[in-house]
Structure formats: C-alpha cells, structure tokens
C-alpha positions as CSV (number, residue, x, y, z in Angstrom):
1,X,-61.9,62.0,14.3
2,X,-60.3,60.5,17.3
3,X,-60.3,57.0,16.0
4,X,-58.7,58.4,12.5
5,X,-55.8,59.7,14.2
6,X,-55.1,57.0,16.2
7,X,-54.8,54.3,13.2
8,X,-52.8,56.8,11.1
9,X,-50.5,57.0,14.5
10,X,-50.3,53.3,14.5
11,X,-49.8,52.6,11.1
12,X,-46.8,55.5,11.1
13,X,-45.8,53.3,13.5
14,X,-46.0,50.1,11.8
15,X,-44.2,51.6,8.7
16,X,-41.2,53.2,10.8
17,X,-40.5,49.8,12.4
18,X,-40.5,47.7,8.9
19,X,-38.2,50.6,7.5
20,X,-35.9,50.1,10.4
21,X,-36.0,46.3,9.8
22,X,-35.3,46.4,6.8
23,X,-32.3,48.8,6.9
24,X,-30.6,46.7,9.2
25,X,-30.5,43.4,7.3
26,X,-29.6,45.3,4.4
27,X,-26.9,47.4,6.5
28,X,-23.3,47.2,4.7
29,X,-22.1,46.6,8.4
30,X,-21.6,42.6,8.1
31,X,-21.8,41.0,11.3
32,X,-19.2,39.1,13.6
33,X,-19.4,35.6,12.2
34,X,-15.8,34.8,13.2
35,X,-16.7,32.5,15.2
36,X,-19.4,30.3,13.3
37,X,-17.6,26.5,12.3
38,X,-19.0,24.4,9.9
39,X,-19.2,20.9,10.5
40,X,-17.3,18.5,8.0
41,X,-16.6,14.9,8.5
42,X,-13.4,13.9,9.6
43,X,-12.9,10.8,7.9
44,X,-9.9,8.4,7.5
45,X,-8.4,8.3,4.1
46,X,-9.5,4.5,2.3
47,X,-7.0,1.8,1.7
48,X,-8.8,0.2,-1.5
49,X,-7.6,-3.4,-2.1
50,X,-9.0,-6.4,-4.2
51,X,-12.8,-6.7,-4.0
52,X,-15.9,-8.9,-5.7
53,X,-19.1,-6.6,-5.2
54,X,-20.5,-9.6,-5.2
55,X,-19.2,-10.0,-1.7
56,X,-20.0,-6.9,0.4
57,X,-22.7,-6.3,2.8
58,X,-23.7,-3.1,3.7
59,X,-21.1,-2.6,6.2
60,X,-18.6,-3.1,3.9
61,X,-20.2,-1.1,1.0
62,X,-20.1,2.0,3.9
63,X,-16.5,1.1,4.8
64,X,-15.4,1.7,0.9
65,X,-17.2,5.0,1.1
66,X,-20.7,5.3,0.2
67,X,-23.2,6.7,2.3
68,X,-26.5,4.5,4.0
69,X,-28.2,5.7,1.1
70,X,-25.9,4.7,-1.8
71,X,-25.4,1.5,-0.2
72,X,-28.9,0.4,0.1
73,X,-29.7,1.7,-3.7
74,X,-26.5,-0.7,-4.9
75,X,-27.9,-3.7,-3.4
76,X,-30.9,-2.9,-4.4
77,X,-29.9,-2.9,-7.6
78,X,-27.9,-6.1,-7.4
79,X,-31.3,-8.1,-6.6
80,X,-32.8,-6.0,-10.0
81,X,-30.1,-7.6,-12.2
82,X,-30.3,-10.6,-10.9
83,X,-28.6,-11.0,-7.8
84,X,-25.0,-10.6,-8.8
85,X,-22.8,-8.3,-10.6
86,X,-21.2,-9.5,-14.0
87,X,-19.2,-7.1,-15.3
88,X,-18.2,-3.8,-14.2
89,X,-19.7,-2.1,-17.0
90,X,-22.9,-3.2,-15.6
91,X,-21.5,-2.1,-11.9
92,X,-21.2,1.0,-13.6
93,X,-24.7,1.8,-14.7
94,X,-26.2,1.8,-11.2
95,X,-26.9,5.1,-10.7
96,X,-25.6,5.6,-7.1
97,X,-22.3,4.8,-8.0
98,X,-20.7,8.3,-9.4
99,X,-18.3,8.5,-12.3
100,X,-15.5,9.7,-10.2
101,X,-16.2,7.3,-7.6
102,X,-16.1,4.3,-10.1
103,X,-12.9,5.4,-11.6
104,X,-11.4,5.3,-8.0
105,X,-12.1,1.7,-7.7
106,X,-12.5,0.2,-11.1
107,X,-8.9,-1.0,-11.0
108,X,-10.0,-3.0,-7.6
109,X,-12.9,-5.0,-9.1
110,X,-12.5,-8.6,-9.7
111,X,-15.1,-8.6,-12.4
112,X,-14.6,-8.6,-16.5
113,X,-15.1,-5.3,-18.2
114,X,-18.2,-6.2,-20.1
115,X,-20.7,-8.6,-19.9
116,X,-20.1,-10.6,-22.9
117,X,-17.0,-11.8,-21.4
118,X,-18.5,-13.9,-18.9
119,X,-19.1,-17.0,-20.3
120,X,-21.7,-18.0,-18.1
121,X,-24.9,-17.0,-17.0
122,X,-24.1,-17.5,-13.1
123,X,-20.6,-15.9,-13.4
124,X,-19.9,-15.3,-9.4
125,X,-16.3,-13.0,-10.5
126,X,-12.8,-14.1,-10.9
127,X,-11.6,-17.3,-9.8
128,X,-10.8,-16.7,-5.9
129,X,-8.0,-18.2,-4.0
130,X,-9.0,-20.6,-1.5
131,X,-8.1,-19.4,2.1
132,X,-5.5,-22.3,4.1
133,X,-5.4,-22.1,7.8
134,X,-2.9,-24.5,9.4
135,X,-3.8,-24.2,12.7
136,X,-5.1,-21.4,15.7
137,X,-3.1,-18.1,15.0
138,X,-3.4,-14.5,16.5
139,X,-3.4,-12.5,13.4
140,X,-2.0,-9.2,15.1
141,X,1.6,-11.0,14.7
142,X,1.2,-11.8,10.7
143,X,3.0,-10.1,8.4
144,X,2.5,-9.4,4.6
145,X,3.9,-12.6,4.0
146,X,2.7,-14.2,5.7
147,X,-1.5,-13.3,4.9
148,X,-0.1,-13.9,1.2
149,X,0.4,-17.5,2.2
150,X,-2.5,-17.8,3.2
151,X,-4.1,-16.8,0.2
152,X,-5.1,-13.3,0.0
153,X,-3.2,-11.1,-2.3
154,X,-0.6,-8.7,-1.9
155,X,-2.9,-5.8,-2.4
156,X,-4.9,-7.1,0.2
157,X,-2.5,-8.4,2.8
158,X,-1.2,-5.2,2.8
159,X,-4.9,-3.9,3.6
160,X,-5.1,-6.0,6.4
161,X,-2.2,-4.3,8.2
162,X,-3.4,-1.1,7.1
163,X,-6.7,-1.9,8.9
164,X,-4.8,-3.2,12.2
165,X,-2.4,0.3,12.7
166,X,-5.9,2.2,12.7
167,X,-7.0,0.0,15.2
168,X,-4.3,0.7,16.8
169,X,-1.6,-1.8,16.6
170,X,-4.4,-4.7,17.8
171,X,-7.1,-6.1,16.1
172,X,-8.5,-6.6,19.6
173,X,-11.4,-9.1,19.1
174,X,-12.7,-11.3,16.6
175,X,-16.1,-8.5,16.6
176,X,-13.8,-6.1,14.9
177,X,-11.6,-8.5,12.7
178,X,-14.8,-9.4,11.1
179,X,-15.3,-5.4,9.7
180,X,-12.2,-5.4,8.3
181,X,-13.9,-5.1,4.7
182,X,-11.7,-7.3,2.4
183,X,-12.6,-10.2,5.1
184,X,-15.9,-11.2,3.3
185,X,-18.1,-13.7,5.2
186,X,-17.4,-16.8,3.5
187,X,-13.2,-16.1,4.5
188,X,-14.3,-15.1,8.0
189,X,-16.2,-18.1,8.6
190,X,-13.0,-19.7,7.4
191,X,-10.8,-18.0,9.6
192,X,-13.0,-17.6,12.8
193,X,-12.1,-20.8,15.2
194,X,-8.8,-20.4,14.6
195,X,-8.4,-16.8,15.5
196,X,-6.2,-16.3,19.3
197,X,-8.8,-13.1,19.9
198,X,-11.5,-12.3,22.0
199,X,-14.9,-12.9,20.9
200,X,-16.0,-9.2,21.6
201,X,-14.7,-6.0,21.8
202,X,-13.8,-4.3,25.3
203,X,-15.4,-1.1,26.2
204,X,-12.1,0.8,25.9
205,X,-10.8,-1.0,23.5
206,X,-8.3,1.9,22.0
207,X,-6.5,1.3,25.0
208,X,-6.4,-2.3,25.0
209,X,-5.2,-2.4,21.4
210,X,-1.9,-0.5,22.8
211,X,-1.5,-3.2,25.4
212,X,-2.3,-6.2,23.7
213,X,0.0,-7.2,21.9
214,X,2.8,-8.7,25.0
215,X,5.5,-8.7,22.1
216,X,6.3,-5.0,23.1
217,X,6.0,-5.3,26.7
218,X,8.6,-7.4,27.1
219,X,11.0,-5.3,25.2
220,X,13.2,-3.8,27.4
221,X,15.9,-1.1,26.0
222,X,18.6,0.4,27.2
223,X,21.1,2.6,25.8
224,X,23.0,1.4,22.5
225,X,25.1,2.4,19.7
226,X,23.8,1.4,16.3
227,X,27.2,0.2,14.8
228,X,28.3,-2.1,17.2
229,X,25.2,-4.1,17.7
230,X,25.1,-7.3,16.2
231,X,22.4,-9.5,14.5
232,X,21.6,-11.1,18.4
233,X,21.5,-7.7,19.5
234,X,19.1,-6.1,16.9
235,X,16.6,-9.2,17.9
236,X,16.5,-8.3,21.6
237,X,14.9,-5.2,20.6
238,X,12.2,-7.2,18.9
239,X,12.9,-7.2,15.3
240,X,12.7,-11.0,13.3
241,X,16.1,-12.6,12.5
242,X,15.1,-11.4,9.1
243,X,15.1,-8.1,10.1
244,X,17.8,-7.9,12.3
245,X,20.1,-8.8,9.5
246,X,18.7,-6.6,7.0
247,X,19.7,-4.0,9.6
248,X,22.6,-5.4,9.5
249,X,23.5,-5.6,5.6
250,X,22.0,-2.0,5.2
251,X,24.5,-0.5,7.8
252,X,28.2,-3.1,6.5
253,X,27.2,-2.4,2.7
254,X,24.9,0.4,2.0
255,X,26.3,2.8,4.9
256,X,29.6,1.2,4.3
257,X,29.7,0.2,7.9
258,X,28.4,2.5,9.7
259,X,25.0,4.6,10.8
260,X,26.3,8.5,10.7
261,X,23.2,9.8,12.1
262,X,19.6,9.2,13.4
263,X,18.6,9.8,9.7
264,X,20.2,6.9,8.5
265,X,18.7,4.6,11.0
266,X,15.4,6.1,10.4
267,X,15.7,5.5,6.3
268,X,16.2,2.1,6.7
269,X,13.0,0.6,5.4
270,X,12.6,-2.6,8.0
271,X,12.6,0.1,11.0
272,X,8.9,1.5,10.8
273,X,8.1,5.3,12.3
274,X,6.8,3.7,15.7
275,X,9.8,1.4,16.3
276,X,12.4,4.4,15.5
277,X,10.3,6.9,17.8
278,X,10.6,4.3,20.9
279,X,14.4,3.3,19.9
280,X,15.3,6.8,19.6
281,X,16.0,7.8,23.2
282,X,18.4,4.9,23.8
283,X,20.4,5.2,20.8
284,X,23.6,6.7,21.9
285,X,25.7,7.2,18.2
286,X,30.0,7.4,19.5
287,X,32.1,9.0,16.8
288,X,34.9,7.1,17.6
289,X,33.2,4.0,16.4
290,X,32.3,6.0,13.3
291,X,35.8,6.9,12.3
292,X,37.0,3.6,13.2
293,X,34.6,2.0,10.9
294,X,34.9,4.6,7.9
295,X,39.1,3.6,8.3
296,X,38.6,0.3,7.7
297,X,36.0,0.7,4.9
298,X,38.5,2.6,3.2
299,X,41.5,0.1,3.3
300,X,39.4,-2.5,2.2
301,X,38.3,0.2,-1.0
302,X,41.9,0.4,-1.7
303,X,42.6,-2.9,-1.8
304,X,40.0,-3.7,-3.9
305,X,41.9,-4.0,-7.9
306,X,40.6,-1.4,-10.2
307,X,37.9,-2.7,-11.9
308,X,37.7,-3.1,-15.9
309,X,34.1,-1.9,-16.8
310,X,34.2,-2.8,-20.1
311,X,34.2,-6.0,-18.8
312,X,31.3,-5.5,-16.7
313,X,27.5,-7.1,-17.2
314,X,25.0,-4.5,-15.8
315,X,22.8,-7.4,-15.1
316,X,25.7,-8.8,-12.6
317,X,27.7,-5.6,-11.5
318,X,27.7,-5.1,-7.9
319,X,27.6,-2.4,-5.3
320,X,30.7,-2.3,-4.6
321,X,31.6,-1.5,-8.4
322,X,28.9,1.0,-8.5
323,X,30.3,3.1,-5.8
324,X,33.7,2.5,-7.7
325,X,32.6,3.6,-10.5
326,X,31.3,7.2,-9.2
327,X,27.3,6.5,-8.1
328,X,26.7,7.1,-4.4
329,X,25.2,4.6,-2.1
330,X,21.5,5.7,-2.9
331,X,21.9,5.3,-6.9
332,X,23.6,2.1,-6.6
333,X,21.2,1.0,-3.9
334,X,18.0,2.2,-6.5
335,X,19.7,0.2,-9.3
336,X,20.8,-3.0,-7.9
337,X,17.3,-3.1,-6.4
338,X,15.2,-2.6,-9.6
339,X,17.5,-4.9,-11.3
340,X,16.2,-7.7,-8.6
341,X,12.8,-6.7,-8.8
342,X,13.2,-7.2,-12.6
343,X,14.4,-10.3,-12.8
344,X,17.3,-8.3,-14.7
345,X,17.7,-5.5,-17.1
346,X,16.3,-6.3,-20.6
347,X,17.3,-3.0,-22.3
348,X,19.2,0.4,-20.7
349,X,16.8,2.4,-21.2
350,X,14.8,0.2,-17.9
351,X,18.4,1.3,-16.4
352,X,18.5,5.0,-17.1
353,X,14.5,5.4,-15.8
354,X,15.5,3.9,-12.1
355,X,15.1,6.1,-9.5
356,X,17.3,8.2,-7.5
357,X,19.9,7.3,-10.0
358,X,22.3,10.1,-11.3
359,X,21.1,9.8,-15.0
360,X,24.6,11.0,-16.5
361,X,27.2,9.5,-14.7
362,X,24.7,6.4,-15.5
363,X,24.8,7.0,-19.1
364,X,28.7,7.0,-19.1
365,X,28.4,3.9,-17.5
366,X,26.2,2.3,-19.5
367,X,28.7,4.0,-22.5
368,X,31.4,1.3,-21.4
369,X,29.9,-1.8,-19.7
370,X,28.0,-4.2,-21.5
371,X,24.6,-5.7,-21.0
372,X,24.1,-9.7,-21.0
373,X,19.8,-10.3,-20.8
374,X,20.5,-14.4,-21.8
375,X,19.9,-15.0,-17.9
376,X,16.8,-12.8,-17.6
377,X,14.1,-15.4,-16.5
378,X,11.0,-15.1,-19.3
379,X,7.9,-16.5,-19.4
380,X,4.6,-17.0,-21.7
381,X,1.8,-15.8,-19.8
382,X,0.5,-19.6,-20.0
383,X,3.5,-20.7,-17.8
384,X,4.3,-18.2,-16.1
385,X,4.6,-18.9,-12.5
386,X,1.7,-17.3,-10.4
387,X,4.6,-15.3,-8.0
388,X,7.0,-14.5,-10.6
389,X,3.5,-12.7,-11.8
390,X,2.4,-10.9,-8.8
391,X,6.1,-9.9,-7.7
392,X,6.8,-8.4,-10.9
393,X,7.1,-4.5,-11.4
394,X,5.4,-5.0,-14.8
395,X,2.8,-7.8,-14.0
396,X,1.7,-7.9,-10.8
397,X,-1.0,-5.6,-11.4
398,X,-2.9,-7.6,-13.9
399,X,-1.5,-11.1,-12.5
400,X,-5.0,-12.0,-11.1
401,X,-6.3,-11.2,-14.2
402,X,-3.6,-13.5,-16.6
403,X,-4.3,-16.2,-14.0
404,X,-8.1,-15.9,-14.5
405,X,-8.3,-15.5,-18.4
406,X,-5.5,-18.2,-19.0
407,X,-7.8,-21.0,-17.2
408,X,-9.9,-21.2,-19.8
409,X,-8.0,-19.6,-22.5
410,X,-4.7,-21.1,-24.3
411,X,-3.7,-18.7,-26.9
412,X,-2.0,-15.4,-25.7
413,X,-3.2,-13.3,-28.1
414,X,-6.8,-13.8,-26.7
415,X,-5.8,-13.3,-23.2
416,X,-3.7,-9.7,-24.0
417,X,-7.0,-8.9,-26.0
418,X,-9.2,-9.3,-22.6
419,X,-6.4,-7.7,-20.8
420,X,-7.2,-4.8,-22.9
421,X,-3.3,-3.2,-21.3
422,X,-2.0,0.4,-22.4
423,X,0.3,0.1,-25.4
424,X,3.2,1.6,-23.3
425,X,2.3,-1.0,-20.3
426,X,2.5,-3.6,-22.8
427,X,5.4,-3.3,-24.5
428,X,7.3,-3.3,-20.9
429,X,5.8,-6.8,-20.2
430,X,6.5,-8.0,-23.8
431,X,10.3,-7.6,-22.8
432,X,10.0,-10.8,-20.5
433,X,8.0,-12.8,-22.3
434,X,9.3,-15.8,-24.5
C-alpha cells in the first residue's frame, strides 16, 4: 500500500513540474532580449573595375566578394571547362556565381558574351594592354593619369587609388600592393623591382600608412586668405602646379574672383575632403578682399559690349556670355564642361539634358543663338583614336570593347552587332561618327 502511494506522490510530482515548465515557455510575458546583438559583417563597399576571370586567384575572387566556398567551386569549375573562361555566358552557368551577383559585375568582364564569338579555341579574353614601367617609382605618389599611362584603364586606375585611401593614404609595402585585386600576377611581376616600397608589411601598419608618405610632413601651414594666394602659394601647400592653377581659374572665372565662403573652397573638385579638413583651420577669409574683388569684377562686366546672341555658336560661346546672358556660374560651368567632354554639341537637345543647367532660360537661349557642329571631331570606330574613345561621355564604356572587336574586324556594322549597345546608347554615339 505504502509503495502505491509513494509512486502516485512522485508521479503527482512529476506531472506538476512539466505543467509548470510548460506554462512558462508558453507564458505571454516575453522576456528581456533588449540586449541580445546579432552579429553581421561589417564589410567595405567593392570598387569593381576591369577584370579577366581568367586572372584571379582566390584572393582575388574573395576580394570581389565571394565567400571561401564560392571561390573554390569557381575555380573548380574553371579547370572542368577547360582551364579558362570564354565567354561570360559560360561564366554565368557556374552555379556559385548568383544571378544578382553576375549582373553586378557583367559589365566588368573582359570576356565576349557568348562562346561562339571567340574565334579560337585558346581564347585567353580581350586583348590586354601591355604594362610600361620607365624606371623605380613609389606608386603612393601616382595619380589617375598617371597609372593610365602606364597602361591600365581608367576604370582601373581609379581602383588603384580607391584601394590606397582604404589603406590608408599608403600602400605601405609591396606585401599589400600585391592584394590590390586588379594587380594580377603577371602585372605584378612586372611592376615589382621597380616599386620604392618595403618588401613586407609592418606590424602597425595603419599607422605607418598615415606617416609614410613625407609629402605631407613637410607641409607646413599657416594662416591664409584664399583670394589673395597665388599659383606659388597654392603649391606650398602641396597641390601640383596643375592644381594650383585650377584653383586658381576656378576662383578668377567661376567665382568671379573671389572664394565667398568655406563652401566654395570646399566645391572645388581638385581640393579633396582630407586636404580641405587640414586647410580649414588656417584659412582666414577678409571681406574687404571680397568686396574689393566683386568691385572690380563688376567694372570689367560693364565694360564688356553687349553681346549679339544671335550671333553666337553654342559650340564656342563662353562663360563669360553665359553669365551675360542670365545662367549662373554653376549652369554655365555644367554646360561649357559637357560641351568639352563632348568634343562639342551635335544637336540641343545634348544641351538642354546637361546638368545643373536652368532648362528654360536654356531653351530661350538656344531660341536665339545658333549651333555650328562642322568642328565637332568624328570618327569611324575603325579610326578612331583609342583616347578620344575612352574619354568620351558616350564611348568610353565600351572603348575596350571597339578596340578589341575592330582588330580583327573591318566593317562597322559587324563590330556594333558584337557590341550588341542599347538602341538609345547608340544613337548618342552615332552622332560622332563619320
């Protein structure tokens, strides 16, 4: 009887505690998890540039993006197919690389679109430039220009610098050069002796990178007004002779002589965020010097003769008869620099879709003046020079392509059908084409 008793007790007891259980996960009473974090990863955005997956290693596959994972399932399936990549429909099929991943960087790849457009079997991608090194150089002072001369692209000069501000101003060492990801093997081979850089990275080399470069330590500032510094003056403070005059040219004409605040010094596009923020304490802006300089920009307006603007080409009118005419300095700066880009203005329509631009006062104008396109430079995308193609608004994205399919192709019509160009892109590059 005893024993009875005792294992109803403990399985009364049993029951009570998995009814209690049970009520309290169910509970409506959520608990406190204010202060539960999940983990994400932090990542810097990617700068994609020009790229032949032919090229990467799995470094460089992770620095575009894909995981440890992805990277070893796309060369993987680069060695199934052959050991190289075709065409970028064939890209496409492996299976690690998503659709909304490939659409990111399809317009990067320097392969054909399909695989019957590669002529031949051992098709290694488009036709590279060849990399020119004159002599030892520390690549933390090269500028866009400067890599383009070399031989990369635009595209990928700009990359470069991209990859050296997130080192932090320094490429520090030739260990970390080498990871940049457009810098395949073959180019860094190249480019190794002649690099001015340490052969491996220091330990605490975040702070190196700030103090690397000596450019900047010798800079020494002191207090300064803006509009009464010259070109000589402007260089002290460690800007090019270029630069320096730019400065110059965008304070006498586009500020019509004179910076009126730190906003306009800070909009001038040759001053970069991290130059302005350790200029900014010195610069010391007098009004007296801004009066005196509006005075005389005004006497010389006056004596300026009214111009006739029926007379006027809009592929030659000038700033000066811009601001005449009504447009303030940042519409006649827009227009007179998409014109240049351009080559010139083939129809007013290109005219009436620059930026910035006051779109009715520009239709008045364009009511009256005339426009002249018989000096327009144009081209056939046989002879077309290879700069005029990658500076051009309306070419330089497919350039590399034009200068790949026009090696081995004559007729133009061929080439736009491999360009395989919106109808809307190309009827704007039709306009400068012979």
């Amino acid at each position: 009887m005893k024993r009875n008793y005792y294992q109803k007790v403990a399985f009364m007891g049993m029951l009570l505690i998995i009814l209690f259980t049970f009520q309290k996960y169910t509970s409506k009473d959520k608990g406190d998890f204010s202060g539960v974090r999940f983990i994400t990863e932090n990542s810097a955005p990617i700068h994609f540039t020009d790229f032949d997956p032919n090229d990467l290693n799995e470094k460089q596959w992770q620095n575009l993006g894909f995981s440890e994972r992805q990277t070893a399932t796309i060369l993987k399936y680069k060695e199934i197919v052959g050991g190289k990549f075709v065409s970028k429909e064939q890209f496409k099929k492996c299976f690690a690389v998503s659709a909304e991943k490939f659409e990111k960087i399809e317009a990067f790849i320097l392969l054909p679109e399909t695989s019957k457009e590669s002529k031949y079997k051992n098709y290694s991608g488009f036709e590279k430039k060849s990399i020119t090194v004159h002599g030892k150089f520390n690549p933390d002072h090269y500028s866009v220009a400067d890599w383009i001369k070399m031989g990369f692209s635009e595209r990928q000069a700009e990359a470069i610098l991209k990859y050296k501000n997130y080192l932090g101003g320094s490429f520090v060492s030739k260990e970390k050069f080498k990871e940049c990801f457009i810098i395949n093997e073959e180019n860094y081979q190249k480019l190794s002796p002649y690099l001015i850089l340490p052969e491996k990275t220091p330990a605490d080399f975040k702070s190196f990178a700030k103090n690397f470069n000596s450019e900047k330590n010798k800079i020494q500032y002191h207090s300064f007004d803006p509009n009464t510094l010259d070109l000589d003056g402007w260089k002290s403070f460690g800007f090019s002779e270029k630069q320096a005059q730019t400065i110059v040219n965008y304070r006498d004409r586009n500020l019509r002589g004179s910076f009126k605040s730190l906003e306009d010094i800070q909009k001038c596009f040759v001053i970069s965020v991290e130059k302005f923020e350790e200029m900014k304490p010195y610069i010391k802006l007098n009004p007296v010097n801004i009066a005196q300089n509006n005075n005389v920009q005004k006497a010389e307006i006056k004596q300026q003769e009214k111009t006739d603007f029926s007379k006027v080409d809009m592929n030659s009118i000038t700033f000066r008869q811009l601001i005449e005419f009504g447009l303030d300095e940042k519409s006649a700066g827009s227009m007179i620099g998409f014109r240049k880009k351009l080559g010139g203005f083939m129809n007013k329509e290109q005219i009436l879709s620059t930026y910035n631009i006051d779109v009715e006062l520009v239709k008045k104008l364009l009511s009256t003046a005339q426009l002249n396109t018989s000096n327009v430079p144009r081209y056939t995308l046989i002879d077309a020079p290879e700069e005029w193609l990658k500076n051009h608004p309306y070419f330089k994205y497919s350039a590399d392509k034009i200068i790949y399919y026009r090696l081995s192709e004559k007729e133009e019509r061929k080439i736009w059908k491999l360009l395989k160009t919106k109808p809307e892109y190309e009827a704007k590059m039709r306009l400068y084409l012979k």
